[in-house]
N, C-alpha and C positions, 0 to 999 in steps of 0.2 A: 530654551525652546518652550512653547503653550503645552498646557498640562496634556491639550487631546494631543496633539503632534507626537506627544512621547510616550502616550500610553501606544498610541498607533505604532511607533519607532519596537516598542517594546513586544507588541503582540507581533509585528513580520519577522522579526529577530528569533522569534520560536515558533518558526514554521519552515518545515521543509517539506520539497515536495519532490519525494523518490518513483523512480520509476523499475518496473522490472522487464530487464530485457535477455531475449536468449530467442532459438530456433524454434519451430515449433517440435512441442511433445520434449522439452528441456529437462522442466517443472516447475516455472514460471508460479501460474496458480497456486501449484503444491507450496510452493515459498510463500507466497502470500498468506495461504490457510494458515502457515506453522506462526508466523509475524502475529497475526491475527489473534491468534490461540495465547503465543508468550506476551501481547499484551495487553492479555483481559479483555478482549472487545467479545470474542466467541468462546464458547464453555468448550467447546471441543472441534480441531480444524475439520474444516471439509474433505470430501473428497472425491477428485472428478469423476471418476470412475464411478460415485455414486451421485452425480449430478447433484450436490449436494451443497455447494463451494457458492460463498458471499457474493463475489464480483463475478462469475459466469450467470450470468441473471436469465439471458435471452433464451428462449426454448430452444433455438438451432446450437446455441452453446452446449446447452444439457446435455443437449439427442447426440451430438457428434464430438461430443468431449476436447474440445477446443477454445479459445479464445477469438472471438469474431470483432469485440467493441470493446476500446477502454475501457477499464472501469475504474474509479477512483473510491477509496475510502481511507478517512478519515480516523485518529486515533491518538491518546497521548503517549508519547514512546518515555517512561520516567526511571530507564536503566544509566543513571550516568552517577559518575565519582562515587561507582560501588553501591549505590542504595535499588533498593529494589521499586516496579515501579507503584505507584498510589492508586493505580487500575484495580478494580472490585470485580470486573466482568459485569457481563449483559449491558443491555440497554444505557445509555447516556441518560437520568434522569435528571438531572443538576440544573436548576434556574439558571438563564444566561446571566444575571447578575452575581453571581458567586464564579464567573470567570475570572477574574481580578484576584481570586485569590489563591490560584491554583500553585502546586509546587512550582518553585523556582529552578529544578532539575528538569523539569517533564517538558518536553520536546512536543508540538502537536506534528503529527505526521501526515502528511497526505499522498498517501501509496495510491502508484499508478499500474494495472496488473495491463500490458500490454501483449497483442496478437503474437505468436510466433509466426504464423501463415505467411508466404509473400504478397498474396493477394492481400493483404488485409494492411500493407504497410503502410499506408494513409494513416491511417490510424497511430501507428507507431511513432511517425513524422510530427502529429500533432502534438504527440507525450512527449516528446522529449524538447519542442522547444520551450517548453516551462520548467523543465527539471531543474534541483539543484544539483542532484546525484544520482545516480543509477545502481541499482545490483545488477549485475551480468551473472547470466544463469548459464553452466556449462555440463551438458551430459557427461558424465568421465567415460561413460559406454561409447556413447556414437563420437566424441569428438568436436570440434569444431566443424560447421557445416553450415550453407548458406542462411543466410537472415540471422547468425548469432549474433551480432551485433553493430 
């Protein structure tokens, strides 16, 4: 294979892109915040209740503690074969040129925090037809209940 072919082969091969899905009012988000928090991206998770949360950006999200629009971010996940991951927290400052040299464990992840709302399933419809995986988010209070999955 050409050297670019296989660096490219090399960089899709550590990317996945999860989606989270469940009814609304699950804890979709709240999944997302804790994800977020265990991998260094945020010093401390959000939380909806304080409008506070990475991927609820939109002010009608804030104000009515819901998920209205995908929202996707980005992260390296470097929990695998037992090591812990190589995430510092905060901000991403790292030259794109020192990508190339990143752990050979560390997964980049690209989390999809999706609507639980029915009206808003358009939205849900687009996320998943790019996913490689999904987290299915399940209240053990309410049960299974329409739009879980």
């Amino acid at each position: 294979l050409p050297p670019a072919l296989r660096v490219e082969l090399n960089r899709l091969s550590r990317l996945r892109n999860v989606g989270i899905l469940a009814h609304v009012d699950a804890g979709k988000t709240t999944v997302t915040e804790r994800m977020l928090a265990l991998a260094g991206v945020v010093r401390r998770a959000g939380c909806v209740d304080d409008g506070d949360t990475v991927t609820d950006y939109l002010c009608v999200e804030r104000e009515r503690g819901i998920t209205v629009q995908s929202a996707a971010v980005s992260f390296g996940w470097g929990l695998h074969n037992g090591r812990p991951s190589s995430s510092t927290g905060g901000e991403d400052d790292r030259d794109g040129e020192e990508e190339e040299e990143e752990d050979d464990d560390e997964v980049c992840i690209h989390l999809i925090d999706t609507p639980g709302h029915v009206d808003f399933g358009v939205e849900v419809n687009r996320s998943v037809a790019v996913l490689d995986g999904a987290v299915l988010v399940l209240d053990a209070a309410a049960g299974v209940q329409a739009q879980t999955g």
